[in-house]
C-alpha positions in Angstrom: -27.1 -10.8 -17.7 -24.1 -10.1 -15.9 -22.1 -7.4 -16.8 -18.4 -7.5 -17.3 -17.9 -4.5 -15.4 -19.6 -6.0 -11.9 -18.1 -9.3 -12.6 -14.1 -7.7 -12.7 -15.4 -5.7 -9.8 -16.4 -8.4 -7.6 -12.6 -10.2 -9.0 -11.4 -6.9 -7.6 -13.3 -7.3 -4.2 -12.2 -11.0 -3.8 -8.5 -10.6 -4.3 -8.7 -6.9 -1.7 -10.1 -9.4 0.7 -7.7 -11.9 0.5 -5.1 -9.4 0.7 -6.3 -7.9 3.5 -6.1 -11.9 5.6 -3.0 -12.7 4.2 -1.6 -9.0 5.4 -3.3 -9.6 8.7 -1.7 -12.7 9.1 1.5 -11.8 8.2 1.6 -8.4 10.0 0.4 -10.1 13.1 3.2 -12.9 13.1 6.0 -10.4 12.1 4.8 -8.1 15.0 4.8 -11.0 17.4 8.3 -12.7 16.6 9.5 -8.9 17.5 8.0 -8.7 20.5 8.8 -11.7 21.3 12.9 -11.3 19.9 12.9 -8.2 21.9 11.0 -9.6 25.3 13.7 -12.7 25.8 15.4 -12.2 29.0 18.9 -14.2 29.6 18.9 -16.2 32.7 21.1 -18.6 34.6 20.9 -22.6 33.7 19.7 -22.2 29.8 20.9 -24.3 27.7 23.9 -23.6 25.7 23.6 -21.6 22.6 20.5 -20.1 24.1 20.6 -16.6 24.5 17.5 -15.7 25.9 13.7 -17.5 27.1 10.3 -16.4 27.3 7.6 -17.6 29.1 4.1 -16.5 28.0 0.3 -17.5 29.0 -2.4 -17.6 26.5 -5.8 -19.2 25.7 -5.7 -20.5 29.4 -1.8 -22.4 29.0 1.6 -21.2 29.7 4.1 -21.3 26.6 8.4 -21.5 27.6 9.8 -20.1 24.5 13.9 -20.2 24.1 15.9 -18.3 20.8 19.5 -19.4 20.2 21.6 -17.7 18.9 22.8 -19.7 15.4 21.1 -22.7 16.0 20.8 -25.7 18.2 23.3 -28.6 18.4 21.1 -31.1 16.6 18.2 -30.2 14.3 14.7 -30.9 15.3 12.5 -33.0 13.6 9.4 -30.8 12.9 10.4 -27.1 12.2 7.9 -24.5 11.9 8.6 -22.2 8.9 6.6 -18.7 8.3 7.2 -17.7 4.5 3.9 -18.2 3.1 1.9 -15.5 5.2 4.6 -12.6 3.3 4.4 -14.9 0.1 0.6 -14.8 -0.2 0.0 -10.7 0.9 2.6 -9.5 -1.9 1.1 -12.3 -4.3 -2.7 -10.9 -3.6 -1.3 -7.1 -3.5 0.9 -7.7 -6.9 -2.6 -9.4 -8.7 -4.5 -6.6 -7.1 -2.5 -4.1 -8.9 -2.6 -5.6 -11.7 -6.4 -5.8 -11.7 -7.1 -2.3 -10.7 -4.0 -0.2 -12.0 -2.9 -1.6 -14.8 -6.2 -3.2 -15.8 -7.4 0.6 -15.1 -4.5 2.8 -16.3 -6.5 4.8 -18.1 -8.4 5.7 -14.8 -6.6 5.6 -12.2 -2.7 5.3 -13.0 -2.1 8.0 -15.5 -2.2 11.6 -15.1 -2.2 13.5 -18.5 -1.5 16.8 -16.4 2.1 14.6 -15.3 2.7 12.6 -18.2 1.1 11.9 -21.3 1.8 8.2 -21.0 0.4 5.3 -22.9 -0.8 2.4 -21.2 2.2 0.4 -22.0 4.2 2.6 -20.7 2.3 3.6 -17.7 2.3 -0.2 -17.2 5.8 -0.8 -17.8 6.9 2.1 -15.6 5.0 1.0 -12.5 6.3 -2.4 -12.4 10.0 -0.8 -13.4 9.8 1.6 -10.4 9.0 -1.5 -7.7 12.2 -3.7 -9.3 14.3 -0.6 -9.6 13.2 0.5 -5.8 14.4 -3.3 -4.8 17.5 -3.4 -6.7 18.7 0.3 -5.0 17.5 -0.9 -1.3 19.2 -4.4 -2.1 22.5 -3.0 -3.1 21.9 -0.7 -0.6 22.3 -3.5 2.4 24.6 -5.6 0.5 27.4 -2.2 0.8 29.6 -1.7 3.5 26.3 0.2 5.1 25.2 -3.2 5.9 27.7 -2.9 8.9 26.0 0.4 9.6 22.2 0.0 10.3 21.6 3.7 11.3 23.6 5.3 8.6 21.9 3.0 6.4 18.9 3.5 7.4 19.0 7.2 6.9 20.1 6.7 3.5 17.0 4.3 2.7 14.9 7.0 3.5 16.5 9.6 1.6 15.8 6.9 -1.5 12.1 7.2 -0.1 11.8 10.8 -0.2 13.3 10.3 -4.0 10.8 7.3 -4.8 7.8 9.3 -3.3 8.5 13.0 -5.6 9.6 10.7 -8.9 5.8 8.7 -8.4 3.8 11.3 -8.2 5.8 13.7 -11.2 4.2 11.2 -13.5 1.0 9.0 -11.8 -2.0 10.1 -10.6 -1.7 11.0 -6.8 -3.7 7.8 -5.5 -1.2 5.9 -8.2 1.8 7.4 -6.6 1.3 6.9 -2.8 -0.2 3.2 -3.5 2.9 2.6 -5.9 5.3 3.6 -3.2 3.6 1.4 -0.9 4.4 -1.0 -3.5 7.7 -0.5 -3.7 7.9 -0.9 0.9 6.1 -4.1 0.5 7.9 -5.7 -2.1 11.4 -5.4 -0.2 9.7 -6.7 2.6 8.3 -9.9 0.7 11.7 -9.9 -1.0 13.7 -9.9 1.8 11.7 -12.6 3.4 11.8 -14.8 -0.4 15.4 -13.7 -1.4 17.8 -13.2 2.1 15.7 -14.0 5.5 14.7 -17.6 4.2 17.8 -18.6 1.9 19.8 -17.8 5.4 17.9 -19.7 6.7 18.3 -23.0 5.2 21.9 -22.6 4.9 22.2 -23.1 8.8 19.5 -26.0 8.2 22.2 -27.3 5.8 24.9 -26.7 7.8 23.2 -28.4 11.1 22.7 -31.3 8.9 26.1 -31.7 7.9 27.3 -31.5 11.2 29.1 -27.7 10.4 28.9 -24.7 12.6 26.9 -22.7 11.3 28.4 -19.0 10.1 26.7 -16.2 12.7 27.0 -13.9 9.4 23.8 -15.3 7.8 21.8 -14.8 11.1 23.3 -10.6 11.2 21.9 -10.2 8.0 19.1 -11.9 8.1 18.3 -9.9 11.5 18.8 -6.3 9.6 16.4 -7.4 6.8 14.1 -8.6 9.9 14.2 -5.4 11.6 13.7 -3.1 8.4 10.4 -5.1 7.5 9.5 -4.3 11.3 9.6 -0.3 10.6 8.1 -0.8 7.3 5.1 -2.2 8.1 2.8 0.9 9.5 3.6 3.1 6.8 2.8 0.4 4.4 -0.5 -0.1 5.9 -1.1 3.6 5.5 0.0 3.8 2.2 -2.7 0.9 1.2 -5.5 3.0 2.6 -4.6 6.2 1.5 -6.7 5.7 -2.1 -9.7 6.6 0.2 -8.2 9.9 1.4 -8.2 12.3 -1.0 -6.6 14.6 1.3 -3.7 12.5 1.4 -3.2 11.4 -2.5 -5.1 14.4 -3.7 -2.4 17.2 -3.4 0.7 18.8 -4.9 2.4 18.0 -1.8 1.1 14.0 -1.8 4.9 13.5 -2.6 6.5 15.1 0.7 3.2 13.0 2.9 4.4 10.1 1.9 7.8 10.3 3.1 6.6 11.4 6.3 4.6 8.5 6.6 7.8 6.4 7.3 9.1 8.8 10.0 5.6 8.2 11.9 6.0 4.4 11.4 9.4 4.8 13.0 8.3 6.7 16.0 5.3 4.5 16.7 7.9 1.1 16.4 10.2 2.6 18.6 8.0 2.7 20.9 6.5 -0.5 21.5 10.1 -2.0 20.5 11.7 -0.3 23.5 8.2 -1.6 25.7 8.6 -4.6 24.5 12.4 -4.7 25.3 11.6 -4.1 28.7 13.8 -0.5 28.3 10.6 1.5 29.4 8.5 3.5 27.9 9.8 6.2 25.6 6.5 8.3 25.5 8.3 11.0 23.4 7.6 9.0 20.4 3.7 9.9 20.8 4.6 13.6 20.5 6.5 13.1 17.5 4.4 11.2 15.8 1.8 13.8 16.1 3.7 16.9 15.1 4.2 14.7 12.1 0.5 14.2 11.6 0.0 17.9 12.1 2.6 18.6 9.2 0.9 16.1 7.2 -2.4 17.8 7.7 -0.7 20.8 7.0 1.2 20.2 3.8 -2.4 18.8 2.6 -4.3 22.0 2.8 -1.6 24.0 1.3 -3.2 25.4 -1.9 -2.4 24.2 -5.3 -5.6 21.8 -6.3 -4.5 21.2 -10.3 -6.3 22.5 -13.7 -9.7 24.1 -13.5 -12.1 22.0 -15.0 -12.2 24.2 -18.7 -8.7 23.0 -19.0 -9.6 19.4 -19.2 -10.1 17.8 -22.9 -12.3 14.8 -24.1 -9.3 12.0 -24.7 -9.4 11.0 -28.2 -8.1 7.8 -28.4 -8.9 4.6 -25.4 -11.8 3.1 -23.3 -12.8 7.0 -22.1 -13.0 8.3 -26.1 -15.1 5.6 -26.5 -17.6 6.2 -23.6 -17.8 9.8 -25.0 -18.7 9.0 -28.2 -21.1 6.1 -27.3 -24.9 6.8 -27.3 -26.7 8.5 -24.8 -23.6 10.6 -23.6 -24.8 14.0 -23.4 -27.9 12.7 -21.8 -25.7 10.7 -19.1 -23.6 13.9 -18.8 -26.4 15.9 -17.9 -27.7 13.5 -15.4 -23.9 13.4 -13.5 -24.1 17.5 -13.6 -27.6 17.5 -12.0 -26.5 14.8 -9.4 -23.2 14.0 -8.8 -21.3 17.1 -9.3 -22.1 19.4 -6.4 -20.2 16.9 -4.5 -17.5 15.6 -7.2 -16.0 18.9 -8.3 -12.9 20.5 -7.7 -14.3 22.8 -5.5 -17.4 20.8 -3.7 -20.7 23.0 -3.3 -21.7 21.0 -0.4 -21.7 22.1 3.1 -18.7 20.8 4.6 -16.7 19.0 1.3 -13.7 20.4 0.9 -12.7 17.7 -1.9 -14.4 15.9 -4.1 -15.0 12.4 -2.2 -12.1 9.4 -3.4 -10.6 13.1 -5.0 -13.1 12.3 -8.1 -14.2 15.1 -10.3 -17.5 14.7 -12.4 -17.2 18.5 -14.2 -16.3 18.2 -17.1 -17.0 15.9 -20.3 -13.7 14.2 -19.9 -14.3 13.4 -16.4 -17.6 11.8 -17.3 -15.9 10.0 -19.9 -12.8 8.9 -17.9 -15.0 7.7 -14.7 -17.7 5.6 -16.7 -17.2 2.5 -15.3 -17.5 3.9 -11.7 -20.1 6.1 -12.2 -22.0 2.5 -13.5 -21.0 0.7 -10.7 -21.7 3.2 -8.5 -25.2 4.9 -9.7 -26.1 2.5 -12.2 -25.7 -0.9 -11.2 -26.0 -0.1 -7.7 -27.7 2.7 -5.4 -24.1 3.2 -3.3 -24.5 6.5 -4.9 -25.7 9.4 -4.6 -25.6 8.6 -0.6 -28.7 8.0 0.9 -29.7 9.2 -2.3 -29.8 12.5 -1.5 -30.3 14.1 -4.9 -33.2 12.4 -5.9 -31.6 10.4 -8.7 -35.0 8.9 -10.4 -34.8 5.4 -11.7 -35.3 6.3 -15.3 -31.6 8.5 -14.4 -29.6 5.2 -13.6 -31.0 3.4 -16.2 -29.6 6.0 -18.8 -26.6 5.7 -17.3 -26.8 1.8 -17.1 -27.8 2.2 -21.1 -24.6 4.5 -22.1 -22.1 2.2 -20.4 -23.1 -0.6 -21.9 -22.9 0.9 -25.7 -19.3 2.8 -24.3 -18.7 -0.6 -23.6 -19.7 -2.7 -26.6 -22.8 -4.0 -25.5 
């Protein structure tokens, strides 16, 4: 029989992966189209209209590669668009929220400690936060600080800083740094879907109606462009940093967050100014590591949360009904004797500073609130106790099998 808990997990696994090749794919065409954009060199006899060329080798051929600057005289007849690589990631990232967030408030989107929040409203505020963080960036561009890209962009990141500290006063930590990576990633698909490609086609109409096309939609379309280009690292960090407790798992999770986008900033500069033949502004690389240090540093700052006495056994949800279901105390016991030398606040085992993921098996109420995973984890599978280094007996993961199932209605 085939529990309902491995089969959502393995839903889980499928849609991470094809998150992860859509992302790839999209990442690794919007990274190219800079480099490319920024590597085009201007030289005599081009065209007209054409601003700059490229000629590139690969895969044993040679590629000549010209940009103009609207668009050509006379429309081609086969036109390459790239839409569906940003359409797919946020579509696979927006269904893998749902599935592990949402799905999983209970677990791992609300924070008692922050905000006593029901589901609903858990729910409702993470989606509100994503449309509200588009609506204030969109508005944002659409000002008169469209005409101003740095200005503007030092204002988007003060609305960063604002986004990162309002996430984490009420979600979890993993919650907040994944939500505001979210946030990034939706108006990066939504600039693409909403501005970049409706642009777009308007020249395409224009060409075919034998108009000039207005230079105005290819400036704005270009600002849009280059924001997604600096967005993109700290993005990519922001997805991983679920599996770093140090980075979601402290009062200061808030303030390492924001910092994230000044690294992706100093790292794109970089290979924007290589790539724009301008040098190489090796600088950068010593930024971006005093902002790793100050990352490292804000994360050992003290300030871990409520000891474990302070923690309550939830009365009401999924977790009140794993603690009430049959075999608890027995499957609590078990977790102690196993699991929580490692998965405390303050790890017993050589070397752990924090609890691995940043989960705590202590108390009642975190045995109840992590039942699924300790299942998935111990009980359906061996994945833990590593190497199983606590001698966890096969009798042990069966009672633990046996009291999720009952938690679980059968």
């Amino acid at each position: 029989m085939l529990d309902f808990a491995i089969f959502w997990d393995w839903i889980a696994f499928a849609v991470r992966w094809l998150h992860v090749v859509t992302a790839m794919v999209w990442i690794g065409t919007s990274f190219y189209f800079i480099a490319l954009d920024l590597g085009l060199v201007r030289r005599p006899g081009m065209p007209e209209g054409v601003t700059g060329e490229e000629w590139q080798v690969h895969g044993g051929g040679f590629y000549h590669i010209e940009k103009y600057a609207v668009a050509p005289e006379r429309l081609p007849e086969e036109l390459t668009w790239f839409k569906w690589e940003s359409y797919a990631t946020w579509l696979s990232g927006a269904a893998l929220l749902m599935i592990l967030y949402w799905a999983g408030a209970e677990l791992y989107l609300i924070d008692p400690a922050k905000a006593d929040l029901s589901v609903f409203q858990a729910v409702l505020l993470s989606a509100g936060s994503i449309a509200l963080g588009w609506l204030i960036y969109d508005g944002l561009c659409r000002s008169p600080l469209g005409h101003r890209p740095v200005v503007l962009m030092l204002v988007l990141f003060g609305v960063i800083v604002a986004m990162s500290w309002g996430l984490n006063q009420v979600f979890t930590g993993r919650a907040a740094l994944l939500h505001l990576g979210a946030f990034t990633a939706t108006i990066m698909t939504a600039n693409v879907f909403l501005v970049i490609m409706p642009n777009q086609r308007i020249v395409v109409g224009d060409l075919k109606a034998g108009r000039v096309p207005d230079p105005e939609y290819g400036r704005i379309a270009k600002l849009r462009s280059t924001h997604n280009n600096y967005l993109t690292l700290p993005v990519i960090f922001l997805m991983l940093s679920n599996h770093y407790p140090l980075a979601f798992g402290t009062p200061h999770a808030w303030a390492i967050g924001a910092l994230v986008f000044l690294m992706g900033v100093t790292i794109r500069h970089y290979f924007n100014t290589l790539h724009a033949r301008k040098g190489r502004p090796n600088w950068t690389w010593a930024a971006t590591a005093i902002l790793f240090l100050a990352i490292m540093w804000l994360s050992a700052l003290p300030g871990r949360g409520p000891a474990p006495a302070e923690a309550a056994l939830p009365e009401t949800g999924a977790a009140a009904r794993f603690a009430a279901a049959e075999g608890f105390g027995t499957a609590h016991g078990i977790v102690l004797a196993r699991c929580s030398m490692c998965h405390a606040r303050e790890p017993l085992w050589q070397g752990l500073h924090w609890a691995p993921k940043g989960v705590a098996l202590e108390t009642e109420a975190d045995v109840a609130r992590q039942a699924r995973a300790i299942f998935l984890q111990a009980g359906a599978s061996h994945a833990m106790p590593p190497g199983n280094l606590t001698y966890m007996t096969g009798e042990e993961r069966q009672a633990l099998s046996e009291w999720y199932r009952a938690g679980a209605g059968g």
